[in-house]
C-alpha positions as CSV (number, residue, x, y, z in Angstrom):
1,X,0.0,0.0,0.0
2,X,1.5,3.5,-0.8
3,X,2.6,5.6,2.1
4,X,2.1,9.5,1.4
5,X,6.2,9.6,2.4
6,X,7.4,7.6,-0.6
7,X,5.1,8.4,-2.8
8,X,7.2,10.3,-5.7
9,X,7.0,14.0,-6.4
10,X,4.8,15.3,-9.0
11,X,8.1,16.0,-11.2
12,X,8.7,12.2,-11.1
13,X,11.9,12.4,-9.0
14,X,12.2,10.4,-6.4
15,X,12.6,11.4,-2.5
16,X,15.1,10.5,-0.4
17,X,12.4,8.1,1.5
18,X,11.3,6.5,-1.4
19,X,15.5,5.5,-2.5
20,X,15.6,4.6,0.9
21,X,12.9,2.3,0.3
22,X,13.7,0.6,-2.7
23,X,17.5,0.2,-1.2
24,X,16.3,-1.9,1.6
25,X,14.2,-3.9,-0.3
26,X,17.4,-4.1,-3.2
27,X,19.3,-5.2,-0.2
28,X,17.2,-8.4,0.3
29,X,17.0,-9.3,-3.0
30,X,20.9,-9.4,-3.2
31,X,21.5,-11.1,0.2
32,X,18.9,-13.5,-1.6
33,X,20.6,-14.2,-4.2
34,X,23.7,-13.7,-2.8
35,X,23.7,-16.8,-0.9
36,X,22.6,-19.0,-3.9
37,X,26.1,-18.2,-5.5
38,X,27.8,-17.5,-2.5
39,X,27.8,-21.5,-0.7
40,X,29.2,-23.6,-4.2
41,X,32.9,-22.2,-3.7
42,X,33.0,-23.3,-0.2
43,X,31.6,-26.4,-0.2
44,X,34.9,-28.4,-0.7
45,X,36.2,-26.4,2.4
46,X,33.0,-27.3,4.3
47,X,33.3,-31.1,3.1
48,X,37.2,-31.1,4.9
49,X,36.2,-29.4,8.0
50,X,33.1,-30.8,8.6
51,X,33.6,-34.5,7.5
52,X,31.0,-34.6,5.1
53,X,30.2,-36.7,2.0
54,X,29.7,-35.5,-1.5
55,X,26.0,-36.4,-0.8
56,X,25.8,-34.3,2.6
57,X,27.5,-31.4,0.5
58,X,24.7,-31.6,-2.2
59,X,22.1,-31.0,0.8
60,X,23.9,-27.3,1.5
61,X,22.6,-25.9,-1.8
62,X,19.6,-28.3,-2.2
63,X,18.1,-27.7,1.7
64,X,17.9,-23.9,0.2
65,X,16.7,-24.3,-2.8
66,X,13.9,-26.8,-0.6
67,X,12.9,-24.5,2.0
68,X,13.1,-21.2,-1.4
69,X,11.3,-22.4,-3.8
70,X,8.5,-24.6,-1.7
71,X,7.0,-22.3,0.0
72,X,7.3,-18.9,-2.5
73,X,3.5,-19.9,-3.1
74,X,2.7,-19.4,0.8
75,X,5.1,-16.8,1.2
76,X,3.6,-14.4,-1.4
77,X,0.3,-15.0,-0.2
78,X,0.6,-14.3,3.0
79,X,1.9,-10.9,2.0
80,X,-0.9,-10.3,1.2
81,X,-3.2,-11.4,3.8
82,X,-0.9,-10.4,7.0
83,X,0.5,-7.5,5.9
84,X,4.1,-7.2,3.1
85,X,5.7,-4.8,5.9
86,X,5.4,-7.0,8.3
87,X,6.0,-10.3,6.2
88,X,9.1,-8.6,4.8
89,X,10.9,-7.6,8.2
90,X,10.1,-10.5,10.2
91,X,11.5,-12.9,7.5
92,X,14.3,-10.3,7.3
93,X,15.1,-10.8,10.6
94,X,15.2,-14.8,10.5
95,X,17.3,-14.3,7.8
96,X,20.0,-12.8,9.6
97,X,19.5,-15.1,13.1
98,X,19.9,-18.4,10.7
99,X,22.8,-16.8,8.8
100,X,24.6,-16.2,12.1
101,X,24.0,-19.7,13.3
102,X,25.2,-21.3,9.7
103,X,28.4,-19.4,10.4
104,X,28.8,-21.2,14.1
105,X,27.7,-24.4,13.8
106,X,30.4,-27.3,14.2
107,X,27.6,-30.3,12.4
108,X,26.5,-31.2,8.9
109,X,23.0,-31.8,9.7
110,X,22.6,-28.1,11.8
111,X,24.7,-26.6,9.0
112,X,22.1,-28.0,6.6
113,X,18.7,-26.8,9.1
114,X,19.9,-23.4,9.0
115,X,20.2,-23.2,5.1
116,X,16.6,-24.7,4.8
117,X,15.6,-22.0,7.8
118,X,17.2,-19.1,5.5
119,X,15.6,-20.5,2.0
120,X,12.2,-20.7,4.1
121,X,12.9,-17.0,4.9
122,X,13.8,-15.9,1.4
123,X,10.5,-17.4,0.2
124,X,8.8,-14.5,2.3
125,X,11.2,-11.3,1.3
126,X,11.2,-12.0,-2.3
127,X,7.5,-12.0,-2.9
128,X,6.8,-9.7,0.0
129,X,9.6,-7.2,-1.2
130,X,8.3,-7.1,-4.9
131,X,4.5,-6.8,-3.9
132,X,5.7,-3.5,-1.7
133,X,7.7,-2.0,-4.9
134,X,4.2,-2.7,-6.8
135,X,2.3,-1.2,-5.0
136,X,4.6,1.5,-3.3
137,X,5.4,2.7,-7.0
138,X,2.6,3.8,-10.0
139,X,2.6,1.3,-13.1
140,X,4.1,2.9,-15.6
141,X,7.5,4.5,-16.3
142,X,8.3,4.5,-12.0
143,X,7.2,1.2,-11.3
144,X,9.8,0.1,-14.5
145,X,12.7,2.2,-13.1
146,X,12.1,1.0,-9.8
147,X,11.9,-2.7,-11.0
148,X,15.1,-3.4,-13.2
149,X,16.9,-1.5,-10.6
150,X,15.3,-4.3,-8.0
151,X,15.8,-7.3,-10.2
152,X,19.5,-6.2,-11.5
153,X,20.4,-6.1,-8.1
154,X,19.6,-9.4,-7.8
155,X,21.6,-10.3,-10.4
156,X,24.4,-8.5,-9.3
157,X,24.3,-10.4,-5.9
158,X,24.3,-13.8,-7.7
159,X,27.2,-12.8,-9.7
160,X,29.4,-10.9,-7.0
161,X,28.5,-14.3,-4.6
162,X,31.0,-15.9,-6.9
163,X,33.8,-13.4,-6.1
164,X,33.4,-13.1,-2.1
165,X,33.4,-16.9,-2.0
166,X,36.6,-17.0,-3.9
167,X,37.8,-14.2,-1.5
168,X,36.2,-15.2,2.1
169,X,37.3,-19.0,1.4
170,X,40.7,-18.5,1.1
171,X,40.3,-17.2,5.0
172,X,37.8,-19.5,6.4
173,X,34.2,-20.8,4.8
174,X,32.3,-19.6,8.0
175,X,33.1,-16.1,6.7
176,X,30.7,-17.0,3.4
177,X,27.8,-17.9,6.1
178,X,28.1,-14.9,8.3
179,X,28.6,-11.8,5.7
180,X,25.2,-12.0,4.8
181,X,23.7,-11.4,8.8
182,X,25.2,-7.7,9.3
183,X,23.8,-7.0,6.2
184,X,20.3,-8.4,6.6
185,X,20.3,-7.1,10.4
186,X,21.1,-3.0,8.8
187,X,18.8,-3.9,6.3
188,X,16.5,-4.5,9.0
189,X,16.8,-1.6,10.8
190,X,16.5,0.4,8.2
191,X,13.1,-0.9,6.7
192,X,11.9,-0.4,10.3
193,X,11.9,3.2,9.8
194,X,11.7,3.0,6.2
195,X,9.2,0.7,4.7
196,X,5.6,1.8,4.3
197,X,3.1,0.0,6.4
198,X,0.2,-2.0,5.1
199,X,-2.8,-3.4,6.7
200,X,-4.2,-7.0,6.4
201,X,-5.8,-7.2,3.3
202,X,-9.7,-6.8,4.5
203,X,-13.0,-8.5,3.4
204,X,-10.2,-11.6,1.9
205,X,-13.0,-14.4,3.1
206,X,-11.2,-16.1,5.2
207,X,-7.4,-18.4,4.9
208,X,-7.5,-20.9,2.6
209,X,-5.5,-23.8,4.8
210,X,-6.4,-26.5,2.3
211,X,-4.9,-24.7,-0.4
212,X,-1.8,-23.6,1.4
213,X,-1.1,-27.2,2.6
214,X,-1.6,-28.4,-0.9
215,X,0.5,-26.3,-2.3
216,X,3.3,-26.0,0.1
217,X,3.1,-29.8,0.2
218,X,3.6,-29.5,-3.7
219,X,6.5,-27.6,-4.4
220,X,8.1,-29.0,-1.6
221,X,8.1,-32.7,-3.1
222,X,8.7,-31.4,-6.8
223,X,11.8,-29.5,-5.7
224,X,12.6,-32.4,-3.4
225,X,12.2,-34.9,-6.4
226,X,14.2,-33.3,-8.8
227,X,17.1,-32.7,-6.4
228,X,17.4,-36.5,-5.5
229,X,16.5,-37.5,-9.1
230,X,20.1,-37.6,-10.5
231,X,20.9,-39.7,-7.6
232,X,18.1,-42.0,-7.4
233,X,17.9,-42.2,-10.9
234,X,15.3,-41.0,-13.3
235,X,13.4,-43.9,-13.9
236,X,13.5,-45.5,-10.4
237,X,10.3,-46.1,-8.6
238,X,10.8,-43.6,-6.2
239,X,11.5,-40.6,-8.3
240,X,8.2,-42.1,-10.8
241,X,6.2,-42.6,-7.4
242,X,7.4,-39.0,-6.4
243,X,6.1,-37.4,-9.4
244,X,2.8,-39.2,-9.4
245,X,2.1,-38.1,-6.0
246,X,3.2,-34.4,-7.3
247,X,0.5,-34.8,-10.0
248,X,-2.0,-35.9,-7.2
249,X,-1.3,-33.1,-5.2
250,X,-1.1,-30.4,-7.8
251,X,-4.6,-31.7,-9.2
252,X,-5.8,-31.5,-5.6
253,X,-4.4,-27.8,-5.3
254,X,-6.2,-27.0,-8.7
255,X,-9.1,-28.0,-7.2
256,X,-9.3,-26.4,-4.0
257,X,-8.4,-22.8,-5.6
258,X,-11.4,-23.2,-8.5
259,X,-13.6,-23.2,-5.3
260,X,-12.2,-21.5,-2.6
261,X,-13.1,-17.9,-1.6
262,X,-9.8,-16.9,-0.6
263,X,-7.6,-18.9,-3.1
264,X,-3.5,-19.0,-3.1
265,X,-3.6,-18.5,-6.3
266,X,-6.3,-17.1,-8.2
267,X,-6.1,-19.9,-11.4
268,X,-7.9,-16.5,-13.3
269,X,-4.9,-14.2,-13.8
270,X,-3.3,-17.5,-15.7
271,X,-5.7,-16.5,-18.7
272,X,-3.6,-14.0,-19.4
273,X,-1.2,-14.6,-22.5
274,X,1.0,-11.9,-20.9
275,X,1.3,-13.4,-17.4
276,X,1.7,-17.0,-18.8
277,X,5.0,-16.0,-20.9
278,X,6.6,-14.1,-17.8
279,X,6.2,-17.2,-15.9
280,X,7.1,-19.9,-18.7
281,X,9.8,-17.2,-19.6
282,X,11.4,-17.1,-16.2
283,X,11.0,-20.9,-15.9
284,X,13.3,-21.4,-18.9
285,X,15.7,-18.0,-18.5
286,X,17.0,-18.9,-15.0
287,X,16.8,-22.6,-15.4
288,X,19.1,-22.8,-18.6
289,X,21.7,-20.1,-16.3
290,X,21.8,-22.4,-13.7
291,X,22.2,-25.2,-15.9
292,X,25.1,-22.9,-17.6
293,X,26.6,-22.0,-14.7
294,X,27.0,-25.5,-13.3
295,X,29.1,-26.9,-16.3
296,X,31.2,-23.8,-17.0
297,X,32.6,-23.8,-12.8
298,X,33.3,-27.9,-13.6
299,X,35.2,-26.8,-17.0
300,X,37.4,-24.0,-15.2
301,X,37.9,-25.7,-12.1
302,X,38.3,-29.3,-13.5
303,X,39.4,-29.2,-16.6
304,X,41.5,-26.1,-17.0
305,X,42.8,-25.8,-13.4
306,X,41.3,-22.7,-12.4
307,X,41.3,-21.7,-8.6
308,X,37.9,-20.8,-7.3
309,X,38.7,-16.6,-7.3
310,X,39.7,-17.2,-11.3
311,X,36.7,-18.8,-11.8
312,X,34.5,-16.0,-10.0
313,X,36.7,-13.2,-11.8
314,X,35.2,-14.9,-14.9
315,X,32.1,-14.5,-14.6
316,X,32.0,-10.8,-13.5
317,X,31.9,-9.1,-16.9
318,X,28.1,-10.7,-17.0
319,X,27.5,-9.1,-13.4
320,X,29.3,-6.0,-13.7
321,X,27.3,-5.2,-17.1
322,X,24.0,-5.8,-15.1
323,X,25.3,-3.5,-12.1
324,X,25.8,-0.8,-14.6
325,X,22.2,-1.2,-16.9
326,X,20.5,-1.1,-13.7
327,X,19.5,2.7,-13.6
328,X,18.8,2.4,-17.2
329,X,16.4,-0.4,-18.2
330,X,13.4,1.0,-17.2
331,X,13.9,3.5,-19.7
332,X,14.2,1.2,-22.2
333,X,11.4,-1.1,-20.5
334,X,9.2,2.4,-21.7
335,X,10.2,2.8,-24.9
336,X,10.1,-0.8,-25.9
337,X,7.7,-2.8,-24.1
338,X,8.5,-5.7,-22.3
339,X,7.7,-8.3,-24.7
340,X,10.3,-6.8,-27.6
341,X,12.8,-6.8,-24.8
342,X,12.6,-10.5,-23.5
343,X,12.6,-11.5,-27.0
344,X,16.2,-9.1,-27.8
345,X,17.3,-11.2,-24.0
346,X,16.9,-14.4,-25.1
347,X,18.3,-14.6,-28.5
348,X,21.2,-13.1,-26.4
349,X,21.2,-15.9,-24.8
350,X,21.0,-18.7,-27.1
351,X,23.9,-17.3,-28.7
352,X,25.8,-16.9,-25.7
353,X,24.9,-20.4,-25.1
354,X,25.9,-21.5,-28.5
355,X,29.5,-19.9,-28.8
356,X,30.3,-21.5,-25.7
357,X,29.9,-24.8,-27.3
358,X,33.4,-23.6,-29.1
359,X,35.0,-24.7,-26.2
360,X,38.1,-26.6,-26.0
361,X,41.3,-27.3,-23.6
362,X,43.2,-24.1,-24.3
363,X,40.4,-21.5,-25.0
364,X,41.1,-18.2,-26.3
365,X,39.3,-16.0,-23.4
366,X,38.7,-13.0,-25.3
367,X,37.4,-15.0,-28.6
368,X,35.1,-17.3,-26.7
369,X,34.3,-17.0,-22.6
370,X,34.8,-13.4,-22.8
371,X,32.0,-12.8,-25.4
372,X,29.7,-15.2,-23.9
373,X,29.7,-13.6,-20.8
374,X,28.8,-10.2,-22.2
375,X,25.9,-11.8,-23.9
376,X,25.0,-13.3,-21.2
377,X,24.9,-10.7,-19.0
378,X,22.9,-8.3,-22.0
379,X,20.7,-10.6,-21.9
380,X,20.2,-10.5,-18.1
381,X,20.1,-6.7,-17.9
382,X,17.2,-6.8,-20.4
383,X,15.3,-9.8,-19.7
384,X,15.0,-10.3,-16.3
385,X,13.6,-6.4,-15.5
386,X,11.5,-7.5,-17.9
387,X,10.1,-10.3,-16.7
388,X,8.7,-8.7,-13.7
389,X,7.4,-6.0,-15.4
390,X,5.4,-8.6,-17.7
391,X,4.0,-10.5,-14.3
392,X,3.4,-7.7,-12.2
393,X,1.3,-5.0,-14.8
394,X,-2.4,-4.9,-14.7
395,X,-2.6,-6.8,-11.5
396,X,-4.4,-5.6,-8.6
397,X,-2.4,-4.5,-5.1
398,X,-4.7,-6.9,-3.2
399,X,-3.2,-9.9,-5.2
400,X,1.0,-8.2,-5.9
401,X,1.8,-10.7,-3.4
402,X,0.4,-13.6,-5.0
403,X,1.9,-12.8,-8.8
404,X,5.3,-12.2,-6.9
405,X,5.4,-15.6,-5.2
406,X,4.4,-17.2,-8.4
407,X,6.8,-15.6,-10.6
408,X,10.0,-16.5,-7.5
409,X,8.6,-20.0,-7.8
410,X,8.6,-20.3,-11.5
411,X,12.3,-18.6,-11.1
412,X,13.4,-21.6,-8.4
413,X,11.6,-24.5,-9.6
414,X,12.8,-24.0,-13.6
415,X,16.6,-23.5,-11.4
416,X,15.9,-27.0,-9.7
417,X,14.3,-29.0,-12.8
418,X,16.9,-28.0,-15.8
419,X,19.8,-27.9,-13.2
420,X,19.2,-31.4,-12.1
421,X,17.9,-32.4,-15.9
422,X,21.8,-30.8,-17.2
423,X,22.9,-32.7,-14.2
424,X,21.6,-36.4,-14.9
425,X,22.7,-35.6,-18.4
426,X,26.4,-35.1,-18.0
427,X,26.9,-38.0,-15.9
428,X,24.9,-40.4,-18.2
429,X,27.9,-39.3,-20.7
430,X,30.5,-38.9,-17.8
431,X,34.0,-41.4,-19.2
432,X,34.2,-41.6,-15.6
433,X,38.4,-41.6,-15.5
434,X,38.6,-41.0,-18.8
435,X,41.3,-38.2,-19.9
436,X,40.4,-34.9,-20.4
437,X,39.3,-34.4,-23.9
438,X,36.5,-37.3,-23.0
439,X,35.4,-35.5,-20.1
440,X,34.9,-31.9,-21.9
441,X,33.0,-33.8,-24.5
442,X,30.5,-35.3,-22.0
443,X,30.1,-31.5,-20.6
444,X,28.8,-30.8,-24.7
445,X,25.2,-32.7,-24.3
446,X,24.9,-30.7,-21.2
447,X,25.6,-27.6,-23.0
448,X,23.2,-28.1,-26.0
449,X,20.4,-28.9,-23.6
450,X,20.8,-25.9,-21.9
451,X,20.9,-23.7,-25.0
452,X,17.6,-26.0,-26.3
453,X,16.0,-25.1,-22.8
454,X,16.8,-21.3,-23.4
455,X,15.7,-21.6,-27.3
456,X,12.6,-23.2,-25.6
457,X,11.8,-19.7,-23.8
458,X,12.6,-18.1,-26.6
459,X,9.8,-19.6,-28.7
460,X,7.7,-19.0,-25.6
461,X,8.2,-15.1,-25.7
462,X,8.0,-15.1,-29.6
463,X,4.2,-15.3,-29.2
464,X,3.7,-12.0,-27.6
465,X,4.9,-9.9,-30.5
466,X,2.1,-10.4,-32.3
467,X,-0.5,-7.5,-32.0
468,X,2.6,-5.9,-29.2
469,X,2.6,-2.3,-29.1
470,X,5.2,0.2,-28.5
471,X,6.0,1.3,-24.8
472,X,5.2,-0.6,-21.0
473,X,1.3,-1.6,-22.0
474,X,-0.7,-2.9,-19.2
475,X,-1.0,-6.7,-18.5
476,X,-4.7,-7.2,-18.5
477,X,-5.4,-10.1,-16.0
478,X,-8.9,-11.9,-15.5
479,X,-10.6,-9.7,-13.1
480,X,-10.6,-10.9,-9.5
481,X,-13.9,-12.1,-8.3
482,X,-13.0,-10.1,-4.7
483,X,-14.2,-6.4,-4.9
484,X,-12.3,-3.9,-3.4
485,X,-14.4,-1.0,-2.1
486,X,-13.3,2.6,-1.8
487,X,-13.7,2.2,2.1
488,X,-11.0,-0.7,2.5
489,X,-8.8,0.8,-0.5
490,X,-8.2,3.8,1.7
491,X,-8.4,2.1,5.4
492,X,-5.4,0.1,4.1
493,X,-3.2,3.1,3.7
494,X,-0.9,4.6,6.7
């Protein structure tokens, strides 16, 4: 809900409280995806100190990505139901406590709880921090700005996680766990004095339990079943069993939100063409980077003997190029209209994807990883923005929360799936000690399926050029069946 002290001058500029705003909210996103990157450098480091397996190091990234992207669906709706201030802060503030526990802990299995506590706290500030920008900030040429500054920032966190862990590793891996909890606990402060308040949302008709069960229950089986698939292989019984009984759930969930009052999800703003290609679009974009990412750390590290900080200085050109675009993509966002601009990001992509397949034992850095980085990261700076922008247009501030934990969840489930599918597929070619040429070639059908999986999205987003029109455009959703009167709009402003 806007707060008469961030909403923007009549000139457009923007006050001090409203930077200050978006600059808390920016600082969650990055601490969110800060920590994604942030963990895979240290792991070998945690392995030695902590005596763990390969398979206990797995659960470090995976308990995460569990506790992230299986409860985005609660998480944004309870935004809107409880309040985003108060969703946002108190998750903030879990965030930080479970950070400075994963940095003390001297066990595998409370190093692991605390990562699942943080991902479960991550799946309330992401959805509740975009929802506030939403509705903090008019659609339109300020809600755009505000936006690719928001979502480059998050980009910008994933990539400069590379570089501190190269950094903080080579003093001790505990430093990589506790950077983020000063940061979250300023952050906190600061949105305490900062952040616009927001009532419960009012006449909502009640919680809708079974949905939320369902749904939780969902996610958190499909994330969990992709993430053990590789290991339990693809076609045992218990990953088939484990998908069945994701149908069966899912087609319970379905259910439950055509007839509930109150739904999670509102199945009515997935009629929109618009809304369906930012969620199939962020499925495939993120999934085929984390795909990406995965092989190209195994080919520095492995095959060409990089250290970890090499590796990380590698792929900065990508984040520094999305650091730098972030003041300016809105502008362009206005101009172009988001589905011109997701289309321009993804055949980035592709052929970012595709001159890496050049590849060899002794690469030329400037004639091959160089360039693909800096179409990669084009391709970020546009697309992603974009993305948002596409979700979150023409849908109403009661339901910002919602579209937000839908669109995170589309963003960490398609980073699960096609990581884990890139996964299974190197190791079905893997020589296992075969020499080095052999290995590199089993990391090529891992490479072409990412670049198919990002050619897939690219199809996707093709579709909504036809009868697209110049500048931002409004997402028309199907209309919400819950009326807001003028009463509750205004009782749910400070």
């Amino acid at each position: 809900m806007t707060s008469p002290l961030t909403t923007p001058v009549p000139d457009g500029r923007w006050t001090p409280r409203l930077w200050g705003t978006l600059l808390v909210l920016c600082a969650a996103m990055f601490l969110d995806a800060l920590d994604v990157s942030m963990v895979g450098v240290a792991l070998p480091s945690i392995g030695a100190d902590l005596g763990l397996s390969t398979s206990s190091l797995q659960w470090i990234v995976s308990g995460y990505i569990l506790g992230y992207g299986g409860l985005l669906l609660l998480g944004g709706r309870a935004a809107d139901l409880l309040g985003r201030r108060r969703v946002f802060l108190v998750a903030l503030g879990v965030f930080a406590v479970a950070s400075l526990l994963g940095g003390i802990v001297d066990s595998g299995p409370l190093l692991i709880a605390s990562r699942f506590v943080k991902g479960l706290s991550a799946a309330f500030t992401a959805p509740a921090g975009l929802s506030i920008i939403t509705t903090t900030f008019p659609e339109g040429p300020l809600r755009n700005r505000a936006l690719s500054i928001y979502t480059t920032c998050g980009a910008t966190g994933y990539s400069m996680g590379l570089v501190f862990s190269g950094l903080l590793t080579e003093a001790s891996w505990r430093l990589t766990m506790l950077l983020p909890a000063p940061i979250a606990l300023i952050a906190l402060v600061a949105g305490l004095k900062l952040l616009p308040r927001s009532a419960r949302e009012r006449g909502h008709g009640g919680y809708d339990i079974p949905g939320a069960v369902l749904g939780t229950a969902s996610m958190l089986l499909l994330v969990f079943t992709v993430v053990q698939a590789p290991e339990a292989g693809w076609s045992s019984a218990r990953t088939i069993l484990s998908f069945v009984a994701v149908a069966v759930l899912l087609a319970g969930f379905v259910a439950v939100e055509r007839r509930s009052p109150s739904p999670l999800i509102r199945l009515g703003v997935l009629r929109s063409g618009p809304q369906v290609r930012a969620q199939l679009g962020a499925l495939t974009f993120v999934g085929s980077y984390m795909g990406f990412q995965f092989l190209v750390t195994l080919y520095m590290q492995q095959l060409l003997g990089w250290s970890a900080l090499h590796t990380a200085l590698a792929f900065l050109p990508a984040g520094a190029l999305v650091a730098l675009s972030a003041t300016k993509v809105g502008t362009v966002i206005d101009r172009f209209g988001t589905a011109r601009l997701i289309v321009v990001g993804f055949v980035l992509m592709v052929a970012g994807y595709v001159l890496f397949l050049r590849i060899d034992l002794d690469p030329v850095y400037a004639a091959v990883i160089l360039p693909t980085m800096l179409l990669v990261g084009s391709s970020f700076a546009l697309t992603f923005p974009s993305l948002n922008v596409q979700a979150t247009n023409g849908v109403g501030e009661h339901e910002q929360g919602m579209v937000s934990g839908l669109l995170n969840t589309s963003v960490q489930v398609g980073g699960a799936i096609f990581l884990a599918v890139v996964t299974a597929v190197v190791t079905a070619n893997s020589p296992g000690n075969g020499t080095p040429q052999e290995v590199l070639d089993s990391y090529r059908p891992g490479l072409a399926v990412v670049a198919v999986v990002a050619l897939s999205g690219l199809l996707i987003t093709l579709t909504g050029l036809r009868g697209g029109r110049r500048g931002g455009g409004s997402v028309v959703v199907a209309k919400s069946t819950v009326r807001e009167t003028e009463a509750e709009r205004v009782g749910a402003r400070d």
